[in-house]
C-alpha distance (Angstrom), angle and dihedral (degrees) to the residues before:
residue distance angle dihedral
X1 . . .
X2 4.01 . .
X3 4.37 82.3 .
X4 3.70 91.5 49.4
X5 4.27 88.0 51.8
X6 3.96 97.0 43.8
X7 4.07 80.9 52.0
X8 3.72 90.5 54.4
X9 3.95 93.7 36.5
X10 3.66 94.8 42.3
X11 4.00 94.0 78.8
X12 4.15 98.0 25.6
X13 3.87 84.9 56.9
X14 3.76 85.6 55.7
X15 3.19 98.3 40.9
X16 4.22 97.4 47.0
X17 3.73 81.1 51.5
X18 3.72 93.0 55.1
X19 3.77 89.4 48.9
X20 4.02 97.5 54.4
X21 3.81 90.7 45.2
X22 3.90 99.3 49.9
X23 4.43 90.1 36.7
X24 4.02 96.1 116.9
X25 4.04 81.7 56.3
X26 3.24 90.8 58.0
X27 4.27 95.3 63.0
X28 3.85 127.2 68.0
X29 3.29 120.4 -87.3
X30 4.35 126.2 26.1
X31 3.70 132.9 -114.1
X32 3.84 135.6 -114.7
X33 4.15 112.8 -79.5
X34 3.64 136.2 166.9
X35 4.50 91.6 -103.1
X36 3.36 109.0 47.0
X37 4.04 88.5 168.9
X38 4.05 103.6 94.7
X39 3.72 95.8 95.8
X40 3.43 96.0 38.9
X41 3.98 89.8 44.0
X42 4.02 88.8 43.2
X43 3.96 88.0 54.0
X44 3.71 98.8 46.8
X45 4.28 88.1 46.8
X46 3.81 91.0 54.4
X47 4.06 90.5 45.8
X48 3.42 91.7 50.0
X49 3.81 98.5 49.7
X50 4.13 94.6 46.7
X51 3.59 83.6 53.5
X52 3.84 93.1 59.3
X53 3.77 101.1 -102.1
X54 4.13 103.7 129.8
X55 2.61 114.8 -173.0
X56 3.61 88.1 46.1
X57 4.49 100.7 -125.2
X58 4.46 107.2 141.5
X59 3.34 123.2 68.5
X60 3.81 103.8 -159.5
X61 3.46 103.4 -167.5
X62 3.99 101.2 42.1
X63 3.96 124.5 93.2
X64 3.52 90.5 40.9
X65 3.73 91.3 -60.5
X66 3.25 103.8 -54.2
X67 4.20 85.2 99.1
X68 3.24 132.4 -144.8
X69 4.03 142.4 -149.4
X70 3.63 88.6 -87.7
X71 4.11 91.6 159.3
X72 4.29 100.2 31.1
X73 3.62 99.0 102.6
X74 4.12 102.3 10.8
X75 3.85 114.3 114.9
X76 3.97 90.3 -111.0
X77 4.49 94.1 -169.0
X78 3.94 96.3 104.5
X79 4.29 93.4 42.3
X80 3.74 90.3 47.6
X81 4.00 87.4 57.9
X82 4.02 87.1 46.4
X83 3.58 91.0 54.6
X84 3.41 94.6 50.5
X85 3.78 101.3 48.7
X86 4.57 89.9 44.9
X87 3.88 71.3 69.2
X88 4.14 86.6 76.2
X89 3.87 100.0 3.8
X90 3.64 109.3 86.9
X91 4.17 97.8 -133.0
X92 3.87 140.1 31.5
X93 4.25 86.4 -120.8
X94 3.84 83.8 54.5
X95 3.79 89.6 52.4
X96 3.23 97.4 39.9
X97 4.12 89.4 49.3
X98 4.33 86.2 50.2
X99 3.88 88.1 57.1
X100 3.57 95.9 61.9
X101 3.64 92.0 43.8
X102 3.69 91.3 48.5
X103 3.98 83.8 50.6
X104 3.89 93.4 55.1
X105 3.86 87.7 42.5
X106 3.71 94.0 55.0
X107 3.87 95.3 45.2
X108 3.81 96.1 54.5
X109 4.35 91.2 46.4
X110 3.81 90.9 41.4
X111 3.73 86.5 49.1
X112 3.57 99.8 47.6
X113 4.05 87.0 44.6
X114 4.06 90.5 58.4
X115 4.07 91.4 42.5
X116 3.46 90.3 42.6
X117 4.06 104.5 83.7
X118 3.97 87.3 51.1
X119 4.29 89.2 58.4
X120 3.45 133.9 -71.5
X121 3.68 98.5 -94.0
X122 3.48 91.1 54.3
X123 3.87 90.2 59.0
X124 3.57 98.4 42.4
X125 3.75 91.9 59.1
X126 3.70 93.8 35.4
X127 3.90 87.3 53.3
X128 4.10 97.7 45.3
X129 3.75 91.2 46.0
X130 4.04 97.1 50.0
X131 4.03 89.5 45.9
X132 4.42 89.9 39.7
X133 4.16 81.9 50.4
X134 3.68 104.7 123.5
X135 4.04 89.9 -148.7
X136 3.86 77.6 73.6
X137 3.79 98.5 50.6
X138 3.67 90.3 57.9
X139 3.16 95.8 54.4
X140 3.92 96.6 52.0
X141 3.76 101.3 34.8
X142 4.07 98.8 20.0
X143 3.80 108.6 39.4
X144 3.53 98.5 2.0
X145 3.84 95.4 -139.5
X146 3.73 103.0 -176.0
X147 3.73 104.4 171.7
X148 4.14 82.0 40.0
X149 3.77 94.8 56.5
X150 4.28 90.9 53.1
X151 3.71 81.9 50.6
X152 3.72 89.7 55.0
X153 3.95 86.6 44.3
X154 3.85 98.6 59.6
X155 3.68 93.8 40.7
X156 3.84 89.9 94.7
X157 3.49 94.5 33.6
X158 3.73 95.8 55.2
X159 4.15 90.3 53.2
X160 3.45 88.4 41.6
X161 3.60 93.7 56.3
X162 3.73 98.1 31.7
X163 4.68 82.0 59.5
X164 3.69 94.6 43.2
X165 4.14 88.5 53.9
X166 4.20 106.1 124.3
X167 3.49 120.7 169.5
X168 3.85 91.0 -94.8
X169 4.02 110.4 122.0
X170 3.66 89.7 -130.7
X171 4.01 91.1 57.2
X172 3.66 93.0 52.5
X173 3.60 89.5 50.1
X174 3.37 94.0 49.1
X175 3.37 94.8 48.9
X176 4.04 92.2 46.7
X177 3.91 88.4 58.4
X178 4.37 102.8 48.2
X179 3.70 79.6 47.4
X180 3.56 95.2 51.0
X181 3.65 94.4 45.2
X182 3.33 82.5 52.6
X183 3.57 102.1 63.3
X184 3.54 90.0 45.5
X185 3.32 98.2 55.9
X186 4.16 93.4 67.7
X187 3.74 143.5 8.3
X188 3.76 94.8 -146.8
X189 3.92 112.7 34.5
X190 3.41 103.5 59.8
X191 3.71 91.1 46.1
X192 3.92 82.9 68.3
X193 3.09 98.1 35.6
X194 4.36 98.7 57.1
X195 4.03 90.7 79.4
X196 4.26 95.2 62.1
X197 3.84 93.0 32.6
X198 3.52 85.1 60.8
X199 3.83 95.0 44.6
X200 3.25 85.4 48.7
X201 3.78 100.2 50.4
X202 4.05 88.8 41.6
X203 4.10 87.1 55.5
X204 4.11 96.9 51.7
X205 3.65 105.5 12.7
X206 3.99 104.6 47.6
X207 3.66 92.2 110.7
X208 3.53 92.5 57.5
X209 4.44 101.3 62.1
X210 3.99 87.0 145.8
X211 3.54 95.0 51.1
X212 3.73 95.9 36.9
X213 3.55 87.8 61.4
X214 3.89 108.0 38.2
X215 3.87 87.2 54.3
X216 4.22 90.1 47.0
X217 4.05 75.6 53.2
X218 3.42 95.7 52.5
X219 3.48 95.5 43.7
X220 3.69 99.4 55.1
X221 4.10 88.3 43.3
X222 3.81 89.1 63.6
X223 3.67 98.4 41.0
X224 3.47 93.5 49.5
X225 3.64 102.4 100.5
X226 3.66 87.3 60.0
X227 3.77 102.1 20.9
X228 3.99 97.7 53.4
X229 4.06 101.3 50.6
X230 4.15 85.7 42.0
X231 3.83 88.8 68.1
X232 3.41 103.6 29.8
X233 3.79 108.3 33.8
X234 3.30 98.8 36.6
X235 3.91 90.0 110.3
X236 3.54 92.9 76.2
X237 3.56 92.3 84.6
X238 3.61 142.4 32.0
X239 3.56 101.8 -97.9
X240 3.94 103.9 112.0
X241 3.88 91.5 47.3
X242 3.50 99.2 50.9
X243 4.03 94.5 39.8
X244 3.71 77.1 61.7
X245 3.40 99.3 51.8
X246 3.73 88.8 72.8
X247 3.69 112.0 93.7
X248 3.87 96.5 -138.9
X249 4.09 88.6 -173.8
X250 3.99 80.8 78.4
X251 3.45 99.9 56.9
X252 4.23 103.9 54.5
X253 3.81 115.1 129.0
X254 3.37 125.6 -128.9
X255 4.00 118.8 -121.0
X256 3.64 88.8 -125.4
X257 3.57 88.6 55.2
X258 3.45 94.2 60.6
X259 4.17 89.7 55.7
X260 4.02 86.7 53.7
X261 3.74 140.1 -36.0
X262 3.65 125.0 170.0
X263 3.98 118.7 -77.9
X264 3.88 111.1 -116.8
X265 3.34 136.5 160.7
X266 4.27 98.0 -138.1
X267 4.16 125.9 97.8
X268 3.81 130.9 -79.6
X269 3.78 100.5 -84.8
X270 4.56 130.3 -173.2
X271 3.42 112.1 -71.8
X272 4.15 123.8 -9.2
X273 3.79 96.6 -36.6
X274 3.78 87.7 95.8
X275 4.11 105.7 156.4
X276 4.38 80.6 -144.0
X277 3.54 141.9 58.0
X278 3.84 124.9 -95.5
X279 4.00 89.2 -176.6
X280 3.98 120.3 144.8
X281 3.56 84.3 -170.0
X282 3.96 123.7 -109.1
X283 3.80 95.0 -120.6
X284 4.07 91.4 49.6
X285 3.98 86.5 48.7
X286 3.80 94.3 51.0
X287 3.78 89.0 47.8
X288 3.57 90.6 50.4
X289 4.21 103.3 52.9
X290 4.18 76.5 46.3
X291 3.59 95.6 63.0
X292 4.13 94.3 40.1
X293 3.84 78.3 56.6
X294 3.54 96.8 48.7
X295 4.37 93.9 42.3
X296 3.87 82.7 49.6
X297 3.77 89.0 54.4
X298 4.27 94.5 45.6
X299 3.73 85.9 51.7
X300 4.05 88.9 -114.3
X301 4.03 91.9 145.4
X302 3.86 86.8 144.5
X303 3.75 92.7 63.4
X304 3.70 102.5 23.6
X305 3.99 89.6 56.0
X306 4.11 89.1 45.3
X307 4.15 92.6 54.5
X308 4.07 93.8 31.3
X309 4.31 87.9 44.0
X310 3.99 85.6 39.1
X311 4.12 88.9 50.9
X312 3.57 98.0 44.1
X313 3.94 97.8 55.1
X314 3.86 97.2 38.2
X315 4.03 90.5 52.2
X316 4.02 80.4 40.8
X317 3.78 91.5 49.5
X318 4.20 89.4 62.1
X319 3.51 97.8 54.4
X320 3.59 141.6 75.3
X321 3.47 102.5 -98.4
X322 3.59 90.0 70.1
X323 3.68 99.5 61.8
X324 3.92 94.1 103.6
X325 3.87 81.5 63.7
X326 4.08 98.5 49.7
X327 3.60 82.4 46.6
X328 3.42 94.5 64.2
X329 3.79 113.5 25.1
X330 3.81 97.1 69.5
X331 3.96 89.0 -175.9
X332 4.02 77.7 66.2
X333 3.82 85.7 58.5
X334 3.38 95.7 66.4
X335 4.08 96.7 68.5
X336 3.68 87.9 59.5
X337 4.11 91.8 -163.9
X338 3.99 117.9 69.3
X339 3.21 77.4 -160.7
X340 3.77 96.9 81.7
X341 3.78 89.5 79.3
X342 3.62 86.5 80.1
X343 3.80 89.7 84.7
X344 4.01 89.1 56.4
X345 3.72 89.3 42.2
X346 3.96 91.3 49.7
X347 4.06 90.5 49.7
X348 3.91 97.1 49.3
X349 3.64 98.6 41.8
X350 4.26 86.1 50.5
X351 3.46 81.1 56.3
X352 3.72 100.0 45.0
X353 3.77 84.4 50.3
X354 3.84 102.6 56.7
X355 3.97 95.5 61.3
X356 4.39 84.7 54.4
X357 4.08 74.6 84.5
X358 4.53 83.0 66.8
X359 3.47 79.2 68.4
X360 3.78 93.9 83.7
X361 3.95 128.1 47.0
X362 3.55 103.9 -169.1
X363 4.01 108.7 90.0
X364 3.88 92.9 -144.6
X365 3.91 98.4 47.0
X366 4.15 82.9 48.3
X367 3.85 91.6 57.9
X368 3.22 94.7 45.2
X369 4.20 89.9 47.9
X370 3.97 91.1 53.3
X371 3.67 87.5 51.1
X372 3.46 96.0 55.6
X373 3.65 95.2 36.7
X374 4.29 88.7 53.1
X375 4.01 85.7 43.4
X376 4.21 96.7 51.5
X377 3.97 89.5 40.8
X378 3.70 91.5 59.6
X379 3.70 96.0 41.5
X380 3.71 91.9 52.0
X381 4.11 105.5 24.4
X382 4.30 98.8 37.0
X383 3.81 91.3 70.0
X384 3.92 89.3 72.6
X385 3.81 91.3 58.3
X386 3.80 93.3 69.1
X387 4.29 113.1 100.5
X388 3.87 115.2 -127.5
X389 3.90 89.3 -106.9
X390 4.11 132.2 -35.2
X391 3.21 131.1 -99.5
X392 3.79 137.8 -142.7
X393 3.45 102.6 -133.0
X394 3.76 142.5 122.9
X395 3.57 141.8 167.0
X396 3.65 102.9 -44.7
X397 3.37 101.6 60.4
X398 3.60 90.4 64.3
X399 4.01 99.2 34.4
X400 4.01 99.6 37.0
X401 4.33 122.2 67.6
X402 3.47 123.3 9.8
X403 3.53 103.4 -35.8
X404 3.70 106.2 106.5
X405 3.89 93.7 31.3
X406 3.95 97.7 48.8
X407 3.62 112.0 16.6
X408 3.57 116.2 29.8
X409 3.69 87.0 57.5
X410 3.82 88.6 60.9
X411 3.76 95.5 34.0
X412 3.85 82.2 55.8
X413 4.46 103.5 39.2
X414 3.35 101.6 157.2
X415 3.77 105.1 76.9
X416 3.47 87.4 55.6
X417 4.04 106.4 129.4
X418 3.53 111.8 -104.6
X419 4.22 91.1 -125.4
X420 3.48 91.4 62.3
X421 3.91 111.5 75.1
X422 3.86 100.7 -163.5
X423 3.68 135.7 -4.1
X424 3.97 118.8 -83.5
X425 3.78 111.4 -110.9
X426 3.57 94.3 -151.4
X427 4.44 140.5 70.3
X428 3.57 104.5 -86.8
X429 4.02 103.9 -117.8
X430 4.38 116.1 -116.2
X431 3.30 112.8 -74.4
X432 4.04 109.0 -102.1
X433 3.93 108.4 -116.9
X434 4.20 95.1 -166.4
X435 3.81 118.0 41.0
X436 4.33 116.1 -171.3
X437 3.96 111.4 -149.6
X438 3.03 165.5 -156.0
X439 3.90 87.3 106.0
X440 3.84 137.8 83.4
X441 4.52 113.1 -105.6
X442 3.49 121.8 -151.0
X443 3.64 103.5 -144.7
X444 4.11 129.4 -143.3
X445 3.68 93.5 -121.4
X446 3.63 132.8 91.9
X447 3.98 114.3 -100.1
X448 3.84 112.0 -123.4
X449 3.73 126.3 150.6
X450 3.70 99.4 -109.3
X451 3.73 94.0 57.4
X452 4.31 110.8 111.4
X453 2.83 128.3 -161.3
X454 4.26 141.9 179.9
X455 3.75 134.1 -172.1
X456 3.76 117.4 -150.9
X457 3.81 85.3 -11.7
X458 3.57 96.6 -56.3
X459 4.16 118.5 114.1
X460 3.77 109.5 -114.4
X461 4.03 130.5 -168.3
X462 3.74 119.0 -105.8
X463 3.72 126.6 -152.4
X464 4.11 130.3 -169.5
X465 3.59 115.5 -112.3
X466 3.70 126.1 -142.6
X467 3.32 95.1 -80.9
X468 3.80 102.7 40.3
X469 3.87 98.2 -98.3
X470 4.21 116.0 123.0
X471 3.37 119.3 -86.8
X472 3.82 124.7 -160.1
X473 4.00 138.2 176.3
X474 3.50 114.2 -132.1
X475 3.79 123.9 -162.9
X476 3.42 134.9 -138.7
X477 3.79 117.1 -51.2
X478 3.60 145.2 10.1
X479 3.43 116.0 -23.9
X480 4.15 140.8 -171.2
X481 3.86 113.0 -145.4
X482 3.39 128.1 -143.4
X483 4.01 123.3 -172.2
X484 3.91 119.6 -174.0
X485 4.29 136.6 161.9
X486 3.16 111.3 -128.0
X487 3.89 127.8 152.6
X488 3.64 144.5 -94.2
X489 4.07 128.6 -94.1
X490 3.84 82.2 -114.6
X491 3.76 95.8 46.9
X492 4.02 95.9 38.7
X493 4.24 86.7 45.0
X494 3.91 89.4 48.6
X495 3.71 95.0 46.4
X496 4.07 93.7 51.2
X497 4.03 80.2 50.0
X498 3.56 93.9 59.6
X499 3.88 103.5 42.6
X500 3.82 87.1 44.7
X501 3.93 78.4 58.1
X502 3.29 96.5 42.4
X503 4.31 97.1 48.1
X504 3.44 85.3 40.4
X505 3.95 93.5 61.2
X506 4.01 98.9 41.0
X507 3.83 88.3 45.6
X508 3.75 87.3 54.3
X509 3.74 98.5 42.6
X510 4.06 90.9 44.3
X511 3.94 87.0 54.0
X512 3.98 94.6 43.1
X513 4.24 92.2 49.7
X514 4.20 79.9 42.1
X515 3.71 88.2 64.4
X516 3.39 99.9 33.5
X517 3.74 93.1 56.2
């Protein structure tokens, strides 16, 4: 009877969690956060795929429309979901508003999935204390990292996935697509992430080498079309230079800070006067030391040394002391905010703190532990998920003025193309349809290499002008112009690779369930 009700409350404690954390997206209207782009972003993605360009890469109307690659090189995962749910929700602030639910939903199930093998009160607490983690709360009502917060999501999902690999065909696809999702869910997080997935693969799965590396195969297959032009194309724009413009020796957290600092609602600033919160919180800490205690008493050193080693070097990683690393690792460069490790650190110490529940044998007195623990994580943890104030806004005040043609472009400065050396501060003029030669046109676009373009019909070379716009030599005569995206060899090659993958995989999986039936 008590088995059949921890079954049943297992998920609807989840679930009810879920609910009081995502609330305020429940309401009309939003509230203030540090990216204010998604609609905007989520706009320009579904204009740019009805108008042929899939993968989704130019935004037309950005930069004052002379467009840029707005969605190149940006983890797409969490705006792909958006677009699909504005096919039922009613507005792009609506879908936007689903896909952080859907983020929150799929931490706390992927989660309780990982916990789940080591007993079900161990993944129940694991689960409420990695979605009650107030890294995550800044990110949804603080920043308002989207594409960060499905990052987050998959973490769990990915090691859960990556320990549950057999040397069944179906696991290793399985596992090839959560870790796919994965890494296209953010540029940054699983960038981080790679060196304790493969400690953590290494530790469970060493007896599987074959496996290990058809499913790494896989993997990199189906993220190709998104995987390939992200380290190889990625000079196009300005991306790496201005990632490195940010002086990440500013932005180290303090240990203490980690144990409490005051909630705010401001930007990570030099030194401790940070206008957020770098908090772990105290509760999730405590849990955490509890459950090293309690692995240390079940003689699970292999584990417990993985998440306590795996703690210890993340919360490492954002201080200080670490500088002599940053230095050096110039991939580490690129996240710009030591900080960041808080999302690993969040994830490992939830886990850490759903085995502080093996620190009791009798069933009842467990039960009545995990309720407790669930009840004092809300009262302390579910003040973070409250916005600074809401707003009454929808769609148009991201879609209508000059939002999406002046400011999201500098909101957003990375993708800007490396052949343009600043941002024009005025309306890009129409786009001439007939061009009269001999002579050479500077046109009102935005040069980038996957721009085509034909003249009378016939395909014609363009050339970046001095200050980044397309330039084009047209012969003698009249001539009709035609001006197109398209994509690279690279990204067009990559793309085939992954819908090979991808046809290869359902074909297979139709044919196994065929026989199997």
């Amino acid at each position: 009877m008590i088995n059949k009700f921890v079954r049943h409350f297992s998920l609807l404690a989840i679930l009810l969690v879920t609910l009081l954390i995502v609330r305020h997206l429940l309401t009309p209207g939003f509230f203030p956060i540090h990216d204010t782009t998604h609609v905007a972003r989520l706009s320009l993605m579904n204009e740019a795929i009805k108008s042929g360009n899939i993968p989704p890469l130019w935004a037309d109307s950005a930069n004052e429309g002379y467009g840029y690659p707005l969605f190149h090189f940006y983890a797409p995962l969490a705006y792909y979901f958006a677009l699909v749910a504005k096919l039922v929700l009613p507005s792009y602030l609506i879908a936007i508003k689903a896909s952080f639910v859907a983020a929150f939903v799929l931490a706390g199930l992927g989660m309780y999935r990982l916990s789940r093998r080591w007993g079900r009160g161990v993944a129940i607490i694991a689960s409420c204390a990695y979605l009650l983690a107030p890294y995550l709360a800044l990110n949804l009502y603080v920043r308002g990292a989207l594409a960060e917060l499905w990052a987050i999501a998959f973490l769990p999902w990915v090691f859960a996935s990556w320990h549950s690999l057999t040397k069944e065909a179906t696991s290793m696809i399985k596992t090839a697509i959560i870790t796919t999702l994965f890494l296209l869910s953010h540029n940054l997080i699983p960038l981080i992430t790679a060196p304790f997935l493969l400690a953590w693969v290494i530790l469970h799965k060493r007896h599987l080498p074959r496996q290990v590396v058809i499913t790494s195969l896989l993997t990199l297959s189906l993220s190709s079309f998104y995987l390939f032009p992200l380290l190889f194309e990625r000079g196009f724009v300005q991306v790496s230079e201005i990632a490195r413009t940010t002086e990440y020796s500013l932005h180290y957290v303090k240990p203490w800070q980690m144990w409490n600092s005051t909630w705010g609602f401001g930007g990570s600033a030099p030194g401790v006067e940070d206008g957020i919160s770098f908090k772990l919180g105290k509760l999730n800490i405590i849990l955490a030391l509890a459950g090293v205690i309690a692995l240390y008493k079940k003689k699970s050193h292999h584990l417990n040394t993985f998440l306590a080693i795996s703690v210890l070097v993340t919360v490492f990683l954002t201080t200080s002391a670490s500088q002599f690393i940053w230095d050096s690792a110039s991939y580490l460069q690129m996240v710009q905010f030591p900080w960041r490790f808080l999302s690993l650190i969040s994830f490992f110490l939830a886990m850490l703190a759903g085995f502080s529940i093996s620190l009791f044998g009798n069933k009842i007195t467990k039960y009545v532990y995990m309720l407790i623990v669930i009840a004092s994580l809300l009262v302390l943890n579910l003040k973070y998920f409250t916005p600074q104030s809401k707003l009454d806004i929808s769609d148009s005040n991201y879609l209508e003025g000059d939002y999406i043609s002046s400011t999201l472009a500098n909101i957003v400065p990375e993708y800007l193309p490396t052949w343009m050396p600043d941002f024009p501060t005025t309306p890009a003029p129409d786009l001439p349809l007939i061009l009269t030669g001999p002579s050479t046109f500077t046109l009102p676009r935005a040069y980038y290499p996957t721009w085509q373009a034909t003249l009378s019909g016939q395909p014609t070379s363009l050339t970046p002008s001095s200050t980044g716009l397309i330039m084009l030599d047209v012969p003698e005569g009249t001539h009709d112009l035609t001006l197109s995206q398209s994509h690279t060899l690279l990204e067009q090659l990559s793309l085939a690779l992954s819908l090979a993958t991808l046809i290869t995989i359902v074909v297979y999986c139709c044919r196994l369930r065929k026989i199997s039936k």
